[in-house]
PAPA-409453 format. One record per residue (C-alpha): residue number from 1; residue in three letters; y negated, z negated, x. Coordinates in nm, 4 decimals. Example, Ala and Ser with C-alpha at 12.3 -4.5 7.8 and 13.67 -1.06 7.14 Angstrom:
<rs>
<1 "ala" <0.4500 -0.7800 1.2300>>;
<2 "ser" <0.1060 -0.7140 1.3670>>;
</rs>
This chain:
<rs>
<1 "unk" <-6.7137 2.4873 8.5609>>;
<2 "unk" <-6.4038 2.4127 8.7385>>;
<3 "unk" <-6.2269 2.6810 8.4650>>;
<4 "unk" <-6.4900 2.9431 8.5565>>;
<5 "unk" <-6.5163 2.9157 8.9259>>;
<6 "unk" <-6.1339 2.7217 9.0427>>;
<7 "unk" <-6.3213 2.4729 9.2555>>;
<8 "unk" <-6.4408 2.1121 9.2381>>;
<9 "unk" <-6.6371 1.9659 9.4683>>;
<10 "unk" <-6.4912 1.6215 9.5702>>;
<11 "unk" <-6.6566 1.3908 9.3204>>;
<12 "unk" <-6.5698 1.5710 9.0202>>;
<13 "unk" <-6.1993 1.6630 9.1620>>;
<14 "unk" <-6.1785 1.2335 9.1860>>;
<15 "unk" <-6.3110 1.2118 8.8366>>;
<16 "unk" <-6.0691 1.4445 8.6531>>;
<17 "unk" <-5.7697 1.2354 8.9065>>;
<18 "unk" <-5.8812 0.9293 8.7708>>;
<19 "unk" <-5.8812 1.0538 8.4029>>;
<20 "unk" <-5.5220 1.1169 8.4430>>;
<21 "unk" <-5.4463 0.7895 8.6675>>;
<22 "unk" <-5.5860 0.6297 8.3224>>;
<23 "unk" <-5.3355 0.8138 8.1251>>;
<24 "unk" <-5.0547 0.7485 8.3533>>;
<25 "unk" <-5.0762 0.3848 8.3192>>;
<26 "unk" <-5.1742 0.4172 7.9594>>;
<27 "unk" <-4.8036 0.5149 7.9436>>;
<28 "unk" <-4.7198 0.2404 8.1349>>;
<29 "unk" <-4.8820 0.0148 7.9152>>;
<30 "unk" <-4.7260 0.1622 7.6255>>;
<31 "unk" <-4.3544 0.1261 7.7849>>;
<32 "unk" <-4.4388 -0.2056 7.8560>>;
<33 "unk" <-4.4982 -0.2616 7.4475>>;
<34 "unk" <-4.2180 -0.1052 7.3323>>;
<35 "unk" <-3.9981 -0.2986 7.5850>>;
<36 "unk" <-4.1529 -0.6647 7.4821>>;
<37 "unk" <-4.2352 -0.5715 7.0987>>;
<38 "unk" <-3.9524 -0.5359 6.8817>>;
<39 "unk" <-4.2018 -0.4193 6.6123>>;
<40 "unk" <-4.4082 -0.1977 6.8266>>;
<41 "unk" <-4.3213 0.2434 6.7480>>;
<42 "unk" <-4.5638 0.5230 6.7372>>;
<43 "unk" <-4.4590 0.8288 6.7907>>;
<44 "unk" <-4.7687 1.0610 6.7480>>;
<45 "unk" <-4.8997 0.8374 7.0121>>;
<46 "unk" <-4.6105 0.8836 7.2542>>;
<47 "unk" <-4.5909 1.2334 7.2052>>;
<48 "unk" <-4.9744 1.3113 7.2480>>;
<49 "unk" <-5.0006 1.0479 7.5699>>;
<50 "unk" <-4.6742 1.2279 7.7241>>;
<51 "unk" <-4.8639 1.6143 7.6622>>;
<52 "unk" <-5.2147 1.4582 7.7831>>;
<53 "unk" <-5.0361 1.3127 8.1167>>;
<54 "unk" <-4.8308 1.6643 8.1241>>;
<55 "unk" <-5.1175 1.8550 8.1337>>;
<56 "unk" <-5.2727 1.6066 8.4302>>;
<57 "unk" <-4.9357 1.6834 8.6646>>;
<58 "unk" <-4.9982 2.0347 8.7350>>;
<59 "unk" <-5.4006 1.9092 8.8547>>;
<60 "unk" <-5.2480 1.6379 9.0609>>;
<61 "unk" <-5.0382 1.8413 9.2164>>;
<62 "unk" <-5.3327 2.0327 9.3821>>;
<63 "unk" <-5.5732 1.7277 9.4432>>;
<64 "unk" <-5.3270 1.5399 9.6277>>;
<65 "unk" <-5.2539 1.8465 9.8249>>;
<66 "unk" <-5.6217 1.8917 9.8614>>;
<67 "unk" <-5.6444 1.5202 9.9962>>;
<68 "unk" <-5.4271 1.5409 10.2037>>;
<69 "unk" <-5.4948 1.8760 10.4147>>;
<70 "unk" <-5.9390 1.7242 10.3962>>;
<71 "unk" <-6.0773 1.9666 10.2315>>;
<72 "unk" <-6.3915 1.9118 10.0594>>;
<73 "unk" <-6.3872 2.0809 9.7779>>;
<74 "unk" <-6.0629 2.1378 9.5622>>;
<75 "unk" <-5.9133 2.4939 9.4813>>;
<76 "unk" <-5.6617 2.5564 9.1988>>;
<77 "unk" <-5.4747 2.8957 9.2262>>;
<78 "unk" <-5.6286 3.1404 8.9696>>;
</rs>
């Protein structure tokens, strides 16, 4: 839907933020492991994490703009 039309409504523009808040701090997380584990390397899942949360920046760019301005529903440029 949002692909088709450009707009979410507020409850599904929080739902796709907090997708990506999850695979922010998944990052974190994963930092965090390879910082305190000297055993701890996984590329794939580095790689595929940093893409995922890459893909999430350009979105949160335009929901915290949308936040911030109070508009209900969310508009991404076509």
């Amino acid at each position: 839907m949002l692909q088709r039309t450009g707009e979410a409504d507020a409850l599904n523009g929080f739902y796709i933020a907090s997708l990506g808040g999850y695979r922010f701090f998944y990052l974190l997380n994963w930092a965090y492991r390879a910082m305190t584990e000297s055993d701890y390397s996984d590329r794939i899942v580095w790689i595929a994490g940093l893409v995922q949360t890459g893909l999430y920046a350009d979105f949160f760019y335009y929901y915290i703009k949308s936040v911030r301005e109070g508009k209900a529903k969310l508009k991404l440029p076509s």
